[in-house]
C-alpha positions in Angstrom: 138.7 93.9 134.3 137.8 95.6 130.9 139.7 98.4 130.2 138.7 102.1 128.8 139.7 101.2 125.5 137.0 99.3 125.2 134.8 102.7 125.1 136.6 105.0 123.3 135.3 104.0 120.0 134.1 106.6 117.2 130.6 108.0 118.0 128.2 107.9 114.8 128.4 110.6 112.0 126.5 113.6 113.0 123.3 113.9 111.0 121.0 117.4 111.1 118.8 117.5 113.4 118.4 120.9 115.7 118.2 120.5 119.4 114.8 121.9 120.1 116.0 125.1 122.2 119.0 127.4 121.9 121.7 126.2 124.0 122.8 128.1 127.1 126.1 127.5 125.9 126.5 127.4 122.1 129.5 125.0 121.0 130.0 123.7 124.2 129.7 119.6 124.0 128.2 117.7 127.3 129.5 114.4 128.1 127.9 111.9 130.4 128.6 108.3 131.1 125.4 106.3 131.5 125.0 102.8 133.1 122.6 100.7 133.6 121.4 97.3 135.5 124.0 95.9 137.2 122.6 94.3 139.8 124.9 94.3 142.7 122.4 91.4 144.6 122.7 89.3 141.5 125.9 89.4 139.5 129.2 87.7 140.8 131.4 90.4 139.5 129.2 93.7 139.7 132.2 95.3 141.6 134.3 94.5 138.8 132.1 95.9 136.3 131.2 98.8 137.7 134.8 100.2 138.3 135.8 99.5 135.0 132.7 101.7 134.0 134.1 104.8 137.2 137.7 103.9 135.5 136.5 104.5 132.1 134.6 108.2 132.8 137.6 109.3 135.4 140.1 108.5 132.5 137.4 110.7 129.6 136.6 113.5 131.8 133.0 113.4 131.3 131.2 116.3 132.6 128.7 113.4 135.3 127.6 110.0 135.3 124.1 108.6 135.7 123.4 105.2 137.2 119.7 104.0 135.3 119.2 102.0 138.8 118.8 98.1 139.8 122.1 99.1 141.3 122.0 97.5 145.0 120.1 97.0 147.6 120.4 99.6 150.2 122.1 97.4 152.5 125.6 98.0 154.9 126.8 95.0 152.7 126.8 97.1 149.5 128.6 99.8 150.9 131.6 99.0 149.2 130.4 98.7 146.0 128.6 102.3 146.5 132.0 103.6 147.6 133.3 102.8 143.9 130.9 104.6 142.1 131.3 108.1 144.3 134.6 107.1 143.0 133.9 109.2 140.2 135.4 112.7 140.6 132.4 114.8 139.2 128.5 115.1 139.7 126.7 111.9 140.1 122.9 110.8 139.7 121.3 107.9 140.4 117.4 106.8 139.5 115.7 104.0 141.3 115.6 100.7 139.8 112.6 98.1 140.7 115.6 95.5 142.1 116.7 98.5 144.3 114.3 98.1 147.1 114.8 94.3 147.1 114.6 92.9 150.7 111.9 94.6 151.7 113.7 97.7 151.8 111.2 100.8 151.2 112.1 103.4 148.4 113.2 106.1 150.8 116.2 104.1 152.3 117.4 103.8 148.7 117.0 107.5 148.5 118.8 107.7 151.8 121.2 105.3 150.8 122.3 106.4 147.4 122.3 110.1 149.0 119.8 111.6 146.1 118.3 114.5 146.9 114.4 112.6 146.1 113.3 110.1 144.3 112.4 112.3 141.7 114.1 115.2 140.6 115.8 117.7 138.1 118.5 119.4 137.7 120.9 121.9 135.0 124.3 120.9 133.7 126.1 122.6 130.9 123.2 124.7 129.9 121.0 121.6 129.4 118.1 120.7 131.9 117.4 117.2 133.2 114.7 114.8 134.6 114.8 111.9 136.9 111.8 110.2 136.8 110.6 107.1 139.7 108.7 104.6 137.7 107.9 102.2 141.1 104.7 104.1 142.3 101.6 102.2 143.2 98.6 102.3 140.5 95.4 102.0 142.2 94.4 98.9 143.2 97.6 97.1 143.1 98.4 94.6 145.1 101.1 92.4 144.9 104.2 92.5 142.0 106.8 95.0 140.9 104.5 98.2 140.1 105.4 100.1 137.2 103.2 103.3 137.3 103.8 107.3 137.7 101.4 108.6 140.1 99.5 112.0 140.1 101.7 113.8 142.4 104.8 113.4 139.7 103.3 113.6 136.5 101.7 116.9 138.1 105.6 117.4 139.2 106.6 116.9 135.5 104.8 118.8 133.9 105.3 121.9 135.9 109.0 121.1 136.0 109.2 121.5 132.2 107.2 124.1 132.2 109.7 126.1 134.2 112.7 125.3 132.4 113.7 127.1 129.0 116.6 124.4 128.4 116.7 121.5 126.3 115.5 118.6 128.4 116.6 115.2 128.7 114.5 112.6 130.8 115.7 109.4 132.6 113.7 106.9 133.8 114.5 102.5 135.0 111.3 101.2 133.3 111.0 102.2 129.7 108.5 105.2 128.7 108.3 103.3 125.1 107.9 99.8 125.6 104.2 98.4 126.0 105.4 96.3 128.9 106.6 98.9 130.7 104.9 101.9 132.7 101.6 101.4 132.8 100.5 105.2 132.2 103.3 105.6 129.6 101.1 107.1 126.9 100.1 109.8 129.6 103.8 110.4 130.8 104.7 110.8 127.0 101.5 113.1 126.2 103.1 115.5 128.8 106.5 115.5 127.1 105.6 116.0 124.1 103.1 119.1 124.9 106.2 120.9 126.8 107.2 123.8 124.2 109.2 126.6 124.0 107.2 130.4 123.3 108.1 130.0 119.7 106.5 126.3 119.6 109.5 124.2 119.7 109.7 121.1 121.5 111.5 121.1 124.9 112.7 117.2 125.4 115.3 116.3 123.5 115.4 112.9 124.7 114.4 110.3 126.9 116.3 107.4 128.2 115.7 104.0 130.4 117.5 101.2 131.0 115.0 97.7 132.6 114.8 95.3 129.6 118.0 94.9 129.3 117.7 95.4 125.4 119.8 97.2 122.9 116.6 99.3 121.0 115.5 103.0 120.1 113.1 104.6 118.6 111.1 107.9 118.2 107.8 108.6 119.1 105.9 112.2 118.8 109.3 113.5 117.2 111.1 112.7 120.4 113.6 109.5 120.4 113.4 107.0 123.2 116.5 105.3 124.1 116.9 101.7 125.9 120.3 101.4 127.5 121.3 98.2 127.4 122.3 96.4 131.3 126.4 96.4 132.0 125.9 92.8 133.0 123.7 90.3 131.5 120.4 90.1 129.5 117.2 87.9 131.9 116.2 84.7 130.1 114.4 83.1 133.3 114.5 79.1 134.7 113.1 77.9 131.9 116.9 78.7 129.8 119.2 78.0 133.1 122.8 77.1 132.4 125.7 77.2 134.7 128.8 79.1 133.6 130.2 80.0 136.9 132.5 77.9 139.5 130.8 75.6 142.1 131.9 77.9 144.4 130.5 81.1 142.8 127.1 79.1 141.7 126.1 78.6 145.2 126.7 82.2 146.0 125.0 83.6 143.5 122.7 81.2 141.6 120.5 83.4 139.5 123.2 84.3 137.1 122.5 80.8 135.8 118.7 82.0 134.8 120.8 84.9 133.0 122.7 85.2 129.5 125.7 87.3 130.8 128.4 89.6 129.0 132.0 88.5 129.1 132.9 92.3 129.8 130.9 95.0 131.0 128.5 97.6 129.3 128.4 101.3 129.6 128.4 104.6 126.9 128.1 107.9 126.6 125.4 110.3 125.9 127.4 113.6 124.4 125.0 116.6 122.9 126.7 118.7 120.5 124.8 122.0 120.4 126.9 122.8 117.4 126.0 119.9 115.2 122.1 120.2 116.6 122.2 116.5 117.9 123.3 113.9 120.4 124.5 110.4 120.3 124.7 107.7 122.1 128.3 105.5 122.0 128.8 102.6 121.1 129.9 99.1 123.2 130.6 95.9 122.7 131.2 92.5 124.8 130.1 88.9 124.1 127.7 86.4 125.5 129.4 84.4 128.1 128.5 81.1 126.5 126.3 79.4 126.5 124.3 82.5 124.7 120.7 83.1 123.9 120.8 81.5 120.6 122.4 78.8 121.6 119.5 77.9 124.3 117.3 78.6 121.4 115.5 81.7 124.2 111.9 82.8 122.7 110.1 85.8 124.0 106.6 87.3 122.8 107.9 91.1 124.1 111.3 91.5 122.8 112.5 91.2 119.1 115.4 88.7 118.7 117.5 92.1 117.1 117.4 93.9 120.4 119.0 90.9 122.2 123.1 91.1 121.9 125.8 91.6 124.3 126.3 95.6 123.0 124.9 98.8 122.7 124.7 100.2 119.3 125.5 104.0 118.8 123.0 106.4 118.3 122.2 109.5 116.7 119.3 111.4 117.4 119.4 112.3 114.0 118.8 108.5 112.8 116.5 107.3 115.6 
């Protein structure tokens, strides 16, 4: 099992760059362990992973932790592995991942399961506001497929959500609001987070982040930086690249890790926001491929850039997006 040394590295220098609202609670940093994809229903050692990660944030402190869903299936078999993440002594959040309803299980059981108050939702920590967003809702005219779509009901919801709040927001969502391939009405969902202002004019989001492609990337679009949190267990390659790194045994059990380029050890950070330096990064984490690694199966993809493939997560500073 990794241990917390593993993510106790420096964060990135602080660069300039004012959180868009006052703070409720000027020089008081905000701590908050993110992770994101581990797939309970797919990885061998998700249980494994996922207490070094509740280890980790018990042993920091942090202020909450927020799981960036394709956690588990919402099943009395995954129980257990939901008992180690309420393992964590503070507040915890969860946001529904595609994988998550799995088995035919329908979104509200998820919501049941996981105990979250809906499957979206906001709420104030530390003086800062945030947003969980559900990216699974039907589009018209779908039919079959993962959906990837925010319907009228929540955009509607998110809109008068920020209006309300005079915090610095930060948004969370499983599918990316940045990547093409992602939600389908992302250029919508984004057009409404970047017209939430302040009275004086300032921008209310600070930031949004997602976890899905399994990608270590960021950017910023409309002034606001977009953050990909990269999975805590492998990056998806598909049939086409299988390779078996696991025991007989374990291979039988759970055979799609072999359609996966997994990490040796698991991956997790930290988003802390500094009111007093105006910014917030994102920590950084490193493991390795569990070979053989996406290179070495020479893995092609027309979406993702080879440089967002690697077994870590880069820090960030929202001064440098």
């Amino acid at each position: 099992m990794n241990t917390r040394r593993q993510f106790l590295g420096s964060i990135a220098a602080a660069t300039a760059f004012p959180l868009p609202l006052a703070a409720a609670e000027a020089g008081k940093k905000l701590r908050i362990g993110l992770i994101a994809d581990i797939h309970k229903d797919i990885m061998h050692d998700a249980d494994s992973r996922l207490a070094a990660f509740v280890e980790a944030m018990n042993a920091e402190k942090v202020d909450a932790v927020i799981q960036l869903g394709d956690f588990c299936q919402p099943k009395p078999a995954n129980r257990g592995f939901l008992d180690i993440f309420n393992g964590f002594s503070g507040p915890r959040h969860h946001v529904l991942g595609n994988h998550d309803m799995d088995g035919g299980f329908k979104r509200e059981q998820t919501v049941a399961f996981f105990g979250m108050p809906a499957r979206y939702y906001s709420f104030d920590l530390g003086g800062y506001h945030f947003i969980v967003l559900d990216g699974n809702d039907r589009p018209e005219g779908w039919k079959s497929g993962y959906p990837h779509f925010i319907a009228a009901d929540q955009a509607e919801w998110l809109a008068k959500d920020l209006a309300e709040t005079k915090l610095n927001t930060f948004i969370f969502s499983h599918q990316s609001l940045e990547h093409p391939a992602c939600i389908d009405n992302q250029a919508e969902i984004r057009g409404i987070i970047a017209a939430a202002k302040s009275g004086e004019g300032k921008p209310k989001v600070a930031g949004c982040f997602n976890g899905h492609w399994h990608i270590d990337h960021s950017r910023r679009i409309d002034g606001i930086p977009y953050v990909h949190i990269n999975s805590a267990s492998y990056f998806w390659m598909g049939g086409k690249y299988r390779s078996e790194r696991l025991t007989p045994e374990l291979a039988k059990q759970f055979p799609i890790v072999a359609s996966t380029a997994p990490y040796v050890k698991p991956l997790f950070t930290v988003l802390e926001i500094d009111p007093a330096g105006g910014h917030f990064t994102i920590r950084a984490a490193q493991s390795e491929w569990m070979q053989p690694g996406p290179t070495e199966l020479k893995y092609e993809s027309a979406e993702i850039k080879p440089e967002w493939i690697r077994p870590e997560i880069r820090a960030v500073d929202s001064g440098k997006v």
